[in-house]
N, C-alpha and C positions, 0 to 999 in steps of 0.2 A: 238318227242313223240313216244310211244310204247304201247300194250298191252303186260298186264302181266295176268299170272296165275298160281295158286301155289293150290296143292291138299295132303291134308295129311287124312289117313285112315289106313283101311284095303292095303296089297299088292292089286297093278293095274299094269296091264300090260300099258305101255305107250300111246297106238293110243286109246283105252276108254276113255284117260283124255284128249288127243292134238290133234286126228282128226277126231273122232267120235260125240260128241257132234252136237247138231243144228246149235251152234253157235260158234264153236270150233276157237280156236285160229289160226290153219289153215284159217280157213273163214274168219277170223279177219282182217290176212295178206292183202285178196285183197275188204273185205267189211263192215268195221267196224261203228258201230252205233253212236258211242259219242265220238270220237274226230274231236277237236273243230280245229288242226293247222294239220291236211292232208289228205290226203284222201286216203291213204294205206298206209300197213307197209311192203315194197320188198325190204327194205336195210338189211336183213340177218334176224337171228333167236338164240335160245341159247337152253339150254336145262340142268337142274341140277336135280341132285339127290346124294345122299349117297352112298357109293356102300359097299360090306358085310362086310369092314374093318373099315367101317364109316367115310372114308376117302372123299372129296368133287371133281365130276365129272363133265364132260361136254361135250356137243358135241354143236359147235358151225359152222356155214357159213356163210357166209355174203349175198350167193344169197338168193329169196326169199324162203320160206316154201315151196310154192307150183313145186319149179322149183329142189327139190332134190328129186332124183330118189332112192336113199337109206333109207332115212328118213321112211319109209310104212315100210320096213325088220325087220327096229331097235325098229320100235313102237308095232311091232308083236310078239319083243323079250324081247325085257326089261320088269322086273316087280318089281316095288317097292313099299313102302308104303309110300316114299314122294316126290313127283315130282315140282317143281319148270321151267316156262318157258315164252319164252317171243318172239315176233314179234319186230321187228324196223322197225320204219321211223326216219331216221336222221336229227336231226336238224341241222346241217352244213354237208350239200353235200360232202365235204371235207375230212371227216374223218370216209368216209365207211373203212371197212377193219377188218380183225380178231380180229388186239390188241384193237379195239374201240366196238367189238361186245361183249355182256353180255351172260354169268353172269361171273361176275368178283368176284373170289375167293381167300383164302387163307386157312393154312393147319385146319380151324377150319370153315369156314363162306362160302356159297353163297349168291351171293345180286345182285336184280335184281333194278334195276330205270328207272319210266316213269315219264317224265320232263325235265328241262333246268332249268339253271342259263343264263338268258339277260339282259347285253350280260357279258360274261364270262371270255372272258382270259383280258381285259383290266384290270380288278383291283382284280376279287372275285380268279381268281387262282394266283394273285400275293401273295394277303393275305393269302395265304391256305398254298402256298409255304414257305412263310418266318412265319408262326406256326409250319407247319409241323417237326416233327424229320426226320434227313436225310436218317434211316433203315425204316423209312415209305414211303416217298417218292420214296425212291431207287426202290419198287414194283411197281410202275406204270410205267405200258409199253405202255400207248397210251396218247391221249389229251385230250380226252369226260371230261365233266365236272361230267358226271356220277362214271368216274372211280377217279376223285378226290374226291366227295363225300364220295365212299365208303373209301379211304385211312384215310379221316377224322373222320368217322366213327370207323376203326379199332384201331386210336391213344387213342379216348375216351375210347374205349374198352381195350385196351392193355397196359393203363398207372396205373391203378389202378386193380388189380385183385376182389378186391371189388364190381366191376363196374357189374352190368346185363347188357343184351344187351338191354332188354327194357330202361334201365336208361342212355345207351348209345346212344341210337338215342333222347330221351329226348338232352341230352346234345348239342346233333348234333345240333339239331332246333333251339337251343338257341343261338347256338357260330353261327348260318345263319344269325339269326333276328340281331346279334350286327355287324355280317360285313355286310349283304347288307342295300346298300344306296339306290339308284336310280334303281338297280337291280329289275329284276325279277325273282319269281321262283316257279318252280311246282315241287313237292315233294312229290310223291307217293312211295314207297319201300315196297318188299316184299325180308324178307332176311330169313334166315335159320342156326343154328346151329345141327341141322342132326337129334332131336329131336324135337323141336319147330317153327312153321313156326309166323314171325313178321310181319302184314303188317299197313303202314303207310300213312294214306293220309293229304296229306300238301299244305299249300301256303303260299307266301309272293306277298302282291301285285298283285294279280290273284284269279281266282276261281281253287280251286281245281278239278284235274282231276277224273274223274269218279272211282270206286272202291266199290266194290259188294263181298259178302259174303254168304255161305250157310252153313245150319248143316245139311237137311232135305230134298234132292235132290234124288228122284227117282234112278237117274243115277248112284250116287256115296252113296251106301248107306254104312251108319258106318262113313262116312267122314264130313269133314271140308272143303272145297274149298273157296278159295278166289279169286276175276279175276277183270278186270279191266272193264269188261262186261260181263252180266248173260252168260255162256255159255250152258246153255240150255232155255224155255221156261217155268221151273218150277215158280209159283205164292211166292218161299220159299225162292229168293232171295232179302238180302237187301243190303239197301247203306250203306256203309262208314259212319257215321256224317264227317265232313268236321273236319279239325286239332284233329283229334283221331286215337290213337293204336289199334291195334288189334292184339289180342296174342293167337294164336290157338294149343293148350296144346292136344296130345292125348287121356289124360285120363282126361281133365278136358273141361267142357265147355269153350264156347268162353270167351276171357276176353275183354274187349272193354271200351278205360280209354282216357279221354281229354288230351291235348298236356298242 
């Protein structure tokens, strides 16, 4: 499990949206309110945004948040208008490490996932494997069940040009519910096309994982934030509905539509 938080607006300089807050995702790392499977997130960190060519970035560790000594410099420096980020706690011990740490990109998309598929490599990434196209597969450089998601994700999205990406994680939900069986899964996503930030709260078999939204936030005014908990103490945050999209458009209000 993981918190997430994803901020589109006005230009922000970084440490306003990631470690300044009351309840900033920093904090999250070693004292988080609503998750239910740990009780921190010190198996690394990720961190996305666009850069001037609109091309998809990252600065990722695997130690915790609070234990990188550069991280304060860069959140002093950077400023953009869409930030995307995330804390982990791993759900298999086993597969700490860079290629397993988020946000897992390609030359158009960031995508962030908090959740699990249980349990996972015995059948649901058999199935994934023998669907998947082998130029899609061939992208994935670790074993997280996160990073297969998103490969699944980018096939629905990249086999039809037709395809939105809202319509693409619809599709995703669907081809879930018809391979798992016995499985479980938690299905929160916050992805991004360098204009539009997506996020997703989901389950199979489980309650959904927590996921909060603002328009109307003191802190971040002109913006849109979404996190996987309030990160301030403002009264203007809401919850997710459970199995619903959330589509936050610059110039348009929130959109917010059932799975």
């Amino acid at each position: 499990m993981c918190r997430i938080a994803a901020y589109l607006g006005p230009p922000l300089l970084l440490e306003p949206f990631l470690l300044q807050p009351s309840h900033s995702l920093l904090k999250q790392s070693w004292q988080p309110r609503e998750m239910s499977t740990a009780l921190m997130n010190a198996d690394g960190f990720g961190i996305g945004w666009f850069d001037d060519r609109d091309q998809p970035s990252a600065y990722r560790q695997t130690q915790p948040m609070w234990s990188d000594s550069n991280l304060p410099f860069l959140a002093r420096s950077l400023k953009q208008p869409l930030w995307l980020a995330y804390v982990r706690s791993a759900t298999d011990p086993f597969t700490t490490g860079l290629a397993n740490t988020q946000p897992f990109m390609d030359e158009e998309l960031i995508f962030f996932h908090n959740g699990f598929i249980a349990p996972f490599a015995e059948r649901a990434r058999v199935l994934m494997r023998r669907w998947m196209l082998p130029e899609i597969e061939a992208g994935i450089h670790g074993n997280t069940d996160s990073e297969y998601l998103f490969a699944c994700l980018r096939q629905f999205y990249r086999e039809d040009e037709e395809v939105s990406l809202e319509e693409a994680l619809r599709r995703l939900c669907q081809q879930l519910n018809r391979w798992l069986e016995a499985e479980t899964l938690l299905l929160n996503v916050v992805i991004s096309d360098g204009r539009r930030v997506y996020a997703l709260r989901h389950a199979i078999a489980a309650e959904c994982p927590s996921l909060y939204y603002t328009t109307d936030d003191d802190q971040f005014p002109g913006a849109q934030v979404v996190a996987s908990e309030p990160l301030t103490d403002s009264e203007f945050w809401r919850p997710l509905p459970p199995h619903h999209l959330l589509v936050l458009d610059p110039d348009e209000p929130p959109l917010l539509t059932e799975l």
